[in-house]
C-alpha positions in Angstrom: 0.0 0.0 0.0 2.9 2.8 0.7 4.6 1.7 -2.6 1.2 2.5 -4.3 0.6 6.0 -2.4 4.2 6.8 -2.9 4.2 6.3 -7.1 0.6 7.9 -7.0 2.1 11.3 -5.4 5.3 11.9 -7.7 5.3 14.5 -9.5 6.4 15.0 -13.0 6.7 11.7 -15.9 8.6 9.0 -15.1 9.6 6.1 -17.0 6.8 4.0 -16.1 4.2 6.4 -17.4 5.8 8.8 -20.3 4.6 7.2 -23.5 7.3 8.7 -25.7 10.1 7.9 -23.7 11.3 5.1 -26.5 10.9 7.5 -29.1 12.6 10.3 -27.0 16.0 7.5 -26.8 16.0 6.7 -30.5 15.7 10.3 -31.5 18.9 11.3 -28.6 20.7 8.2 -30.5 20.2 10.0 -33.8 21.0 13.4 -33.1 24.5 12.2 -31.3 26.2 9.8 -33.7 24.1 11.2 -37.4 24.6 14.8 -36.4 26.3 16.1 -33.2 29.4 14.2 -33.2 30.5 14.4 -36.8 29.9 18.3 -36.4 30.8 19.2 -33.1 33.9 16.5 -32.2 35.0 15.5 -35.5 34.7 19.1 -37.4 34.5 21.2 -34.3 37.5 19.7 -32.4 35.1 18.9 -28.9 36.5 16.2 -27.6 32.7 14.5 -27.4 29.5 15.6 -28.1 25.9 14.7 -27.7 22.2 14.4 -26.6 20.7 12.1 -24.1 17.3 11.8 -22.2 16.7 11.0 -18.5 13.9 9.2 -17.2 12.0 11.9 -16.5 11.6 13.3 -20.1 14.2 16.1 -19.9 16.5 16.1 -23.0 20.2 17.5 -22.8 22.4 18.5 -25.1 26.3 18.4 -24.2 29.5 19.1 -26.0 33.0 17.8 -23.8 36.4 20.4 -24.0 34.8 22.3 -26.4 37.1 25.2 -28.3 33.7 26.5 -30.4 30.8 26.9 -28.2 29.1 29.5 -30.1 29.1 27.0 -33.3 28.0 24.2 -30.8 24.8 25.9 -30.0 24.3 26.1 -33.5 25.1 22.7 -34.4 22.4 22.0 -31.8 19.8 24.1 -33.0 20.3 22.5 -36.6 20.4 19.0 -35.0 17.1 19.3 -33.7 15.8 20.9 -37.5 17.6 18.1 -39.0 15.8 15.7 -36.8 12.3 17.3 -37.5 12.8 17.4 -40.7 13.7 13.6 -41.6 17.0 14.6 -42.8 19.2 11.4 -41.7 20.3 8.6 -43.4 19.0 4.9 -43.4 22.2 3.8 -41.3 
């Protein structure tokens, strides 16, 4: 009974209950390896770069040692265009 009344009174999705949370990791898998880290670490000389999503639905977008953070918010900007618009390969 207090497991039930203590998952009844979070607050906020969680991984049980957020519906696109499957579609939220295949779409942080795209963005890093089809667009962040060719343009930001291989281009952009970051030593890593990427997006990931927690549990609760929050999505982050991270670059690691990066010399051109001004590009890297505009690589992540376009990443998130790209992604909208379909614009990433089969692979």
């Amino acid at each position: 009974m207090a497991v039930n009344n203590c998952v009844e009174s979070m607050v906020g999705p969680t991984l049980a209950d957020y519906k696109d949370y499957g579609v939220g990791l295949v779409m942080s898998e795209l963005l890093t390896f089809n667009y962040l880290m060719p343009s930001i670490r291989e281009k952009g000389g970051a030593y890593g770069a990427g997006c990931k999503m927690s549990e609760s639905g929050i999505v982050d977008f991270f670059s690691y040692r990066d010399p051109n953070l001004a590009s890297t918010y505009n690589n992540f900007e376009q990443s998130i265009s790209n992604c909208i618009d379909g614009t990433f390969g089969e692979q």
